[in-house]
N, C-alpha and C positions, 0 to 999 in steps of 0.2 A: 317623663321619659320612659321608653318604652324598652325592655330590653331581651334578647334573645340569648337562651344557654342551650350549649349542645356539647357534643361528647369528644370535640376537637379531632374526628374522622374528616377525613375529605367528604364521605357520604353523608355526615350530620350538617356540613356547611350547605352542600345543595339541599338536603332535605328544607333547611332553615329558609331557602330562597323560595322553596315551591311554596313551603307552610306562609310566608309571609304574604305571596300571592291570594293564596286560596283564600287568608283571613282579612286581606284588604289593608295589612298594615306595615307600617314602615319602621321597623325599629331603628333606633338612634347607634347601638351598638349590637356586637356577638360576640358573645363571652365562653370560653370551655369551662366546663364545670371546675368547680375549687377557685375560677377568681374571683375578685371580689368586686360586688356590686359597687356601681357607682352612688353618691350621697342621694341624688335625688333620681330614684327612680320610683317610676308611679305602677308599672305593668312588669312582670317578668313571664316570659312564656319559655315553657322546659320543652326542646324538640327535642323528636324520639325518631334519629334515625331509621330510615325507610330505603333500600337499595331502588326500590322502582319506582319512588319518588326522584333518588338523586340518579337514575339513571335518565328518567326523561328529561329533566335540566338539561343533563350534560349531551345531551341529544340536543337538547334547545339551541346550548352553546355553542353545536357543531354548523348547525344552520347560519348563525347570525354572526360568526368570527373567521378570520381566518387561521389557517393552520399553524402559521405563527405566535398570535394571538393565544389560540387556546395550549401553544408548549409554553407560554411564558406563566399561564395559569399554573399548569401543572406545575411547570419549575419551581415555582413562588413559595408553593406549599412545600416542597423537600426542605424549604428553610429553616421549617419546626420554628418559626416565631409568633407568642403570643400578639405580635402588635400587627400581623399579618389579617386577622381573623376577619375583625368590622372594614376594613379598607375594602380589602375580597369580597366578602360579601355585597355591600355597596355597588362595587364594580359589576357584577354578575346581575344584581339588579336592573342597576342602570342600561347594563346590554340589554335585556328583554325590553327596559322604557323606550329608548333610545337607539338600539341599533350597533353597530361597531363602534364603539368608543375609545380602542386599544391605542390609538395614536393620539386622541386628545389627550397632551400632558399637561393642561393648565387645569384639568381636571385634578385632585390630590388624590383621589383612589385612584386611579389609573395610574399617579407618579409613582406611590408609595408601591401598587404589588410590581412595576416593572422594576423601579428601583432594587427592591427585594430580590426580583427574578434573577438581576445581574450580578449580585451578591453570590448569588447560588451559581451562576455558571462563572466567576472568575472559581471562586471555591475550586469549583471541577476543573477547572485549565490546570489549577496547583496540583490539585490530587494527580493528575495525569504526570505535572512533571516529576513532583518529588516521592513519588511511591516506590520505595525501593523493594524487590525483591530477592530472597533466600533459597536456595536449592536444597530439598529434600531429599535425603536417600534415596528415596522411594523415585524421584524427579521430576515432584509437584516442586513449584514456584511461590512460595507463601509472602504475602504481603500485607502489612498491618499497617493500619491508620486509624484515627481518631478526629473524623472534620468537624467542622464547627456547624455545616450544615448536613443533612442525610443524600450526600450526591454516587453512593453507587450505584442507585438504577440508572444515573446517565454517564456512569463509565465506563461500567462493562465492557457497550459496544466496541470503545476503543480499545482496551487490552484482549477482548478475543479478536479483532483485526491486525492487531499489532502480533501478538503470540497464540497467531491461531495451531500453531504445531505443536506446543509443549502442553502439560496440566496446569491451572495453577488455583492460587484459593488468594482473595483480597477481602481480607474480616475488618469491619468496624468493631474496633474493642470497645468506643463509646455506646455502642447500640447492639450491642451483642448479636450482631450477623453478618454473613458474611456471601459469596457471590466464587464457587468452585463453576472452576471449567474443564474435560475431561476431554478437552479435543474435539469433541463434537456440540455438546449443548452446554448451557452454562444455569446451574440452577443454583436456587437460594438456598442458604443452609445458617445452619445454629449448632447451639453444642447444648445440650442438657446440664454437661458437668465441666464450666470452663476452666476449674482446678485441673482438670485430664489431661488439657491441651497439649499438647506438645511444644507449643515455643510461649514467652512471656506478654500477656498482654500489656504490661507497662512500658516494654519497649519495642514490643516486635520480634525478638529476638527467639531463632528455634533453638530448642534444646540440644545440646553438644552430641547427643547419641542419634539424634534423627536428623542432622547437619549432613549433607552430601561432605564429600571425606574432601574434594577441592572447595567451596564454596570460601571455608573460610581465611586460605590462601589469597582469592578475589576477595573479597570483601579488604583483607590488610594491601591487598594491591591497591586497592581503587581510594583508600585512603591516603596512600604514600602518594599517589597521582595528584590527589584534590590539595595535600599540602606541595605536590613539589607545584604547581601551577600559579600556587597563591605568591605574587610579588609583595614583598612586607610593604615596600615603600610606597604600594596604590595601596592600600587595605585603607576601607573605607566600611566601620563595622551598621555604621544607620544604615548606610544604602544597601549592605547584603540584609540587614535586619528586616527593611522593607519588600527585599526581592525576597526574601526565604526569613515568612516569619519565624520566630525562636519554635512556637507551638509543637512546628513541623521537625524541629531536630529531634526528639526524639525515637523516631524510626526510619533517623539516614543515616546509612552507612557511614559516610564520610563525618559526620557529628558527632557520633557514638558508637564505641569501642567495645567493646565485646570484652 
């Protein structure tokens, strides 16, 4: 068995597609560095990320997929799952052997990264619905979450469409960054020192002195609403559990109290 390791970059996985071309070989898996080999393996080859390697792939793949095709690629990888790596791979292969393969699904690399992909954009349809945001003094808009996949580069676009008029800031506190928008562009950002921060990364929650002076009035509003709406006699706690997993209560309003 043949096996390939790389440094779990998007650019180490294409480097890994070009290297296997140039050396004629077909490895059985691709591993990111630190997992652990499998029992019998006879080869291991360490790829050493190359940007002008993985850019001409991904030139390759523009040629031979379509536009749909290669967002589900991209998608796939925001999933941040190790079991994503050898399937992708595979697949990205197989496009150079073989041609457009994106619709054969009786293929298993082709089920396994669009399966993935879908995973990754239900994710983003949540994030969309239940991101609640906080008004800042200042009247930035702050919004914290914690997804289980990495889907702010595909959300952005909707909240600068939706509130292209006001500021606001949507941080991943699992990944420590975050996605500020200033009215006009919307750039990536981090914090050096997230002890600084201004609100709690365990729940979202701004700190009571940088709290727009109404915000927290709305907030007890929109709770009183969420309970006077709920009829006890339908409450039905599986079926809210599966529309609005638990994960996601801790940075909605209507869940958590302040």
């Amino acid at each position: 068995m043949t096996v390939y390791v790389f440094d779990g970059t998007m650019d180490g996985l294409l480097t890994a597609v070009f290297d296997a071309f140039l050396l004629k070989e077909q490895p059985e898996q691709l591993l990111a560095e630190g997992d652990a080999l499998p029992l019998f393996c006879d080869h291991t080859y360490h790829v050493t990320s190359d940007e002008e390697k993985a850019r001409r792939v991904w030139a390759g793949l523009e040629k031979k997929l379509t536009r749909e095709a290669l967002r589900l690629i991209s998608v796939s990888w925001l999933s941040e799952l190790s079991e994503l790596n050898t399937p992708l791979f595979q697949y990205i292969c197989k496009v150079f052997r073989q041609g457009d393969i994106s619709r054969n699904f009786a293929d298993a690399d082709v089920l396994a990264v669009t399966n993935i992909a879908r995973r990754v954009l239900h994710e983003q349809l949540r994030m969309k619905q239940f991101i609640r945001f906080q008004k800042a003094k200042d009247g930035t808009y702050l919004g914290v979450v914690s997804p289980d996949h990495n889907v702010l580069p595909i959300i952005t676009d909707h909240f600068q469409d939706r509130f292209n008029d006001q500021p606001w800031l949507i941080y991943d506190a699992k990944r420590h960054y975050g996605y500020y928008y200033d009215g006009k562009t919307v750039i990536r950002v981090t914090f050096e020192d997230e002890a600084a921060v201004p609100f709690d990364l365990s729940n979202g929650k701004l700190n009571a002195d940088v709290l727009s002076d109404n915000d927290q009035l709305f907030q007890d509003l929109w709770r009183t609403y969420f309970k006077a709406i709920c009829i006890k006699e339908r409450m039905n706690p599986r079926k809210q559990l599966q529309d609005m997993p638990r994960r996601y209560w801790k940075y909605m309003t209507e869940k958590n109290g302040r």
